[in-house]
C-alpha positions in Angstrom: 0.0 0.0 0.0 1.4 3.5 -0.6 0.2 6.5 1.5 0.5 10.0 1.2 1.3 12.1 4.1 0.9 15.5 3.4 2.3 18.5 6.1 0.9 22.4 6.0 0.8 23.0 9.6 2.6 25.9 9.3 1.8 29.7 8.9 4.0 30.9 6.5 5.3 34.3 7.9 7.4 35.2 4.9 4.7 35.9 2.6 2.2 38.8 2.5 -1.1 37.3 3.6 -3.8 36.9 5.9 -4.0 33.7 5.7 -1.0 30.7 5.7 0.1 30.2 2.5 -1.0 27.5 1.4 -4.4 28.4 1.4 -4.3 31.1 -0.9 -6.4 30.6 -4.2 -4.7 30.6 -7.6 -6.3 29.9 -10.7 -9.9 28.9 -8.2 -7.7 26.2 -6.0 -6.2 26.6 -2.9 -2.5 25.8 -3.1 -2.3 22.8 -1.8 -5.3 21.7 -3.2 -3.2 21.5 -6.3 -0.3 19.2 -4.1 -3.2 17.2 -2.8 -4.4 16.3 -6.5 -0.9 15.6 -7.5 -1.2 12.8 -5.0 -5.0 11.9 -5.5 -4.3 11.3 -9.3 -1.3 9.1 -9.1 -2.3 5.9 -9.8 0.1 4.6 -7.5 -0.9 6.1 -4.6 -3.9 4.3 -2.5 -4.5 6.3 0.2 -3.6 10.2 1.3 -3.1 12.1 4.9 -3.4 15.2 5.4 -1.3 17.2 8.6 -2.9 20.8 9.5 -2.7 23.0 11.9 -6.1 22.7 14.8 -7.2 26.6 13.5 -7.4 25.4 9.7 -8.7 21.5 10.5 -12.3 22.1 9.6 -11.2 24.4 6.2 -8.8 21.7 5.1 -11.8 19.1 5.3 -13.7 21.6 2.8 -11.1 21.5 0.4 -10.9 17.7 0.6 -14.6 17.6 0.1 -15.4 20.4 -2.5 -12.5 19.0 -4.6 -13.9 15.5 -4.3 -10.6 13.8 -2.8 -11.5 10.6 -2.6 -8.3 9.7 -1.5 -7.8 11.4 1.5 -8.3 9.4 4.3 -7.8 11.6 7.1 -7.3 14.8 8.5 -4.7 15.1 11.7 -4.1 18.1 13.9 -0.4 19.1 13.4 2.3 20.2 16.1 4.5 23.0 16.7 7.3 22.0 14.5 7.0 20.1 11.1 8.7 17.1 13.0 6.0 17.3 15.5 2.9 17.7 12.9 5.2 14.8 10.6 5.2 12.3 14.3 1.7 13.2 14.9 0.3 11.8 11.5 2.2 8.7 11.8 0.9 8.2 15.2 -2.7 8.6 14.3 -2.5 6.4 11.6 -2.1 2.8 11.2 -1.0 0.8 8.3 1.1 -2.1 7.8 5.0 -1.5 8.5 5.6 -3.0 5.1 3.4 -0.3 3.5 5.7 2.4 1.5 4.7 6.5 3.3 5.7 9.6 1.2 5.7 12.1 3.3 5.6 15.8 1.2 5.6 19.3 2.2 2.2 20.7 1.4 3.6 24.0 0.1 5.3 22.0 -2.9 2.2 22.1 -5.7 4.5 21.4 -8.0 5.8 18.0 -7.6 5.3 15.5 -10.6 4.3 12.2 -11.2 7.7 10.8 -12.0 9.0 11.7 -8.2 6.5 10.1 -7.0 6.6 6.9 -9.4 9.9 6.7 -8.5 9.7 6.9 -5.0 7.4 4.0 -4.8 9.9 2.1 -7.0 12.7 2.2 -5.2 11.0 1.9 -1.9 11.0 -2.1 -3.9 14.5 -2.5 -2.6 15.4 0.4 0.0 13.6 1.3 3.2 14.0 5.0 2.7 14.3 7.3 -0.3 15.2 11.2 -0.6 14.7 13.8 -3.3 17.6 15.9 -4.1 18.7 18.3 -6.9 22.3 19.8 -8.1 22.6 23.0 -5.9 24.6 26.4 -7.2 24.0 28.1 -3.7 26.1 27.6 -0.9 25.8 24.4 1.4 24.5 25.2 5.5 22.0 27.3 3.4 18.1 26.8 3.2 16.9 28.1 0.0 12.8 27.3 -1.7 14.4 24.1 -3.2 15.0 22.5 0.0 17.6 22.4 2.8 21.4 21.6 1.6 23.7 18.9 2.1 27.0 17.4 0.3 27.1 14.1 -1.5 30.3 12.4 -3.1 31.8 16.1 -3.0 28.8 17.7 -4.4 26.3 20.3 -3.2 22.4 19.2 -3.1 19.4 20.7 -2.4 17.0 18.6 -0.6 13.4 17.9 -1.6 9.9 16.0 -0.8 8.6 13.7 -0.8 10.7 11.7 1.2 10.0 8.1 1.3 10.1 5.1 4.1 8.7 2.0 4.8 6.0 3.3 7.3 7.1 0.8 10.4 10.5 2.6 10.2 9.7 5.8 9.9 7.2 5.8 12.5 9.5 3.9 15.0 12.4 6.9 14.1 10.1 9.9 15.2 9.0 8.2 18.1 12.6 7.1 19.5 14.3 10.6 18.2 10.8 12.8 19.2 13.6 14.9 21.6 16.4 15.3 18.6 15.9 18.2 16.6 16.4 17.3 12.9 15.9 19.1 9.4 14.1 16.4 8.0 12.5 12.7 8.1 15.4 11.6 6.1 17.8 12.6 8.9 16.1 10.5 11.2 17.2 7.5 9.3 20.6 8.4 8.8 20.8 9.5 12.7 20.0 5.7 13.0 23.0 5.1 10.5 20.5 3.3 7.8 21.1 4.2 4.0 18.6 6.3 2.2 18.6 6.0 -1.7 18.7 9.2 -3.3 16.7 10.1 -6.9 16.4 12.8 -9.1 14.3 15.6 -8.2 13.1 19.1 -10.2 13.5 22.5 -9.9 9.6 22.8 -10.2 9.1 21.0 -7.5 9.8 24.1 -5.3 8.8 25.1 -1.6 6.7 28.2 -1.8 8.4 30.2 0.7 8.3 34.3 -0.2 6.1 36.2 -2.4 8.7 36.1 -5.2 7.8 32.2 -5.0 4.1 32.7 -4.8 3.4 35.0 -7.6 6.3 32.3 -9.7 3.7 30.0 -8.8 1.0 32.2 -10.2 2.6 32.7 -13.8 3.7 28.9 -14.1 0.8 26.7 -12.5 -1.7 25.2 -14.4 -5.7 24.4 -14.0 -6.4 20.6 -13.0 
């Protein structure tokens, strides 16, 4: 089985808005409603959770409903800290450890199907799989891509989704819940497992600032 566990618990304070960013409408869809279909219409993927913050619970379960979602299993109440919303949707779900869990930032809309194809793939013959792409920028250095590290000499940006078998992954944020780490990969490698690395895309951004959001805006298409 391959789930979909999708994070937006957070506000968002470098961009203009009222509201956390990935609620504002482009094009008629909320933005993550457009990283929630990216999900719902992968024929890969069987079933999808979603990670919000307790203000926004009832609105996200709007979105799942007027957009017809069928997917979407569940809606979780998120934490303080992405690793605390991530640890709190593994925790209220339960699945199979075998089962394959991608585990995306909500605030990525952009994210294809061949990421996600091959996520599931490799998850065949690895227990955990990360997204990266070649980096220009500095390393110790967060840009919208993702955060940085170095591989075989070579600067990375790191992307979602981020793939495990769910038993692991779940076990890792539960053992490390006090270790402060920049992502769910981390965990496994604080555990000194191996995590496969693929391919990712410079589309498949993180909206972080306005200069993101209204990039989004002039590149995003309808459903």
């Amino acid at each position: 089985m391959n789930i979909a566990l999708i994070v937006f618990a957070g506000s968002g304070t470098r961009i203009t808005s009222s509201i956390p960013k990935q609620f504002i409408k482009i094009k008629g869809h909320e933005l993550v409603a457009y990283t929630i279909n990216a999900f719902n219409r992968h024929p890969l993927i069987d079933e999808i959770v979603l990670v919000t913050s307790r203000e926004y619970l009832s609105f996200a379960k709007q979105i799942v409903y007027a957009h017809d979602f069928r997917k979407v299993s569940t809606v979780v109440e998120g934490g303080d800290t992405r690793q605390a919303s991530v640890r709190n949707g593994l925790n209220k779900t339960n699945y199979s450890d075998s089962d394959n869990i991608l585990i995306h930032d909500g605030d990525r809309p952009l994210v294809d199907d061949r990421i996600i194809t091959s996520s599931i793939r490799e998850l065949e013959n690895h227990q955990a799989v990360a997204v990266l792409i070649n980096s220009e920028n500095a390393l110790k250095e967060v840009s919208n891509l993702g955060r940085k590290m170095e591989l075989g000499g070579l600067s990375y940006d790191v992307q979602t989704p981020q793939s495990f078998k769910y038993g692991l992954i779940k076990e890792l944020h539960n053992r490390f819940a006090n270790e402060v780490v920049s992502d769910d990969a981390s965990l496994v490698t604080l555990d000194n497992k191996d995590v496969c690395y693929i391919e990712g895309s410079p589309n498949n951004f993180k909206v972080t600032t306005d200069k993101d959001l209204d990039y989004l805006k002039n590149t995003i298409k309808g459903y």
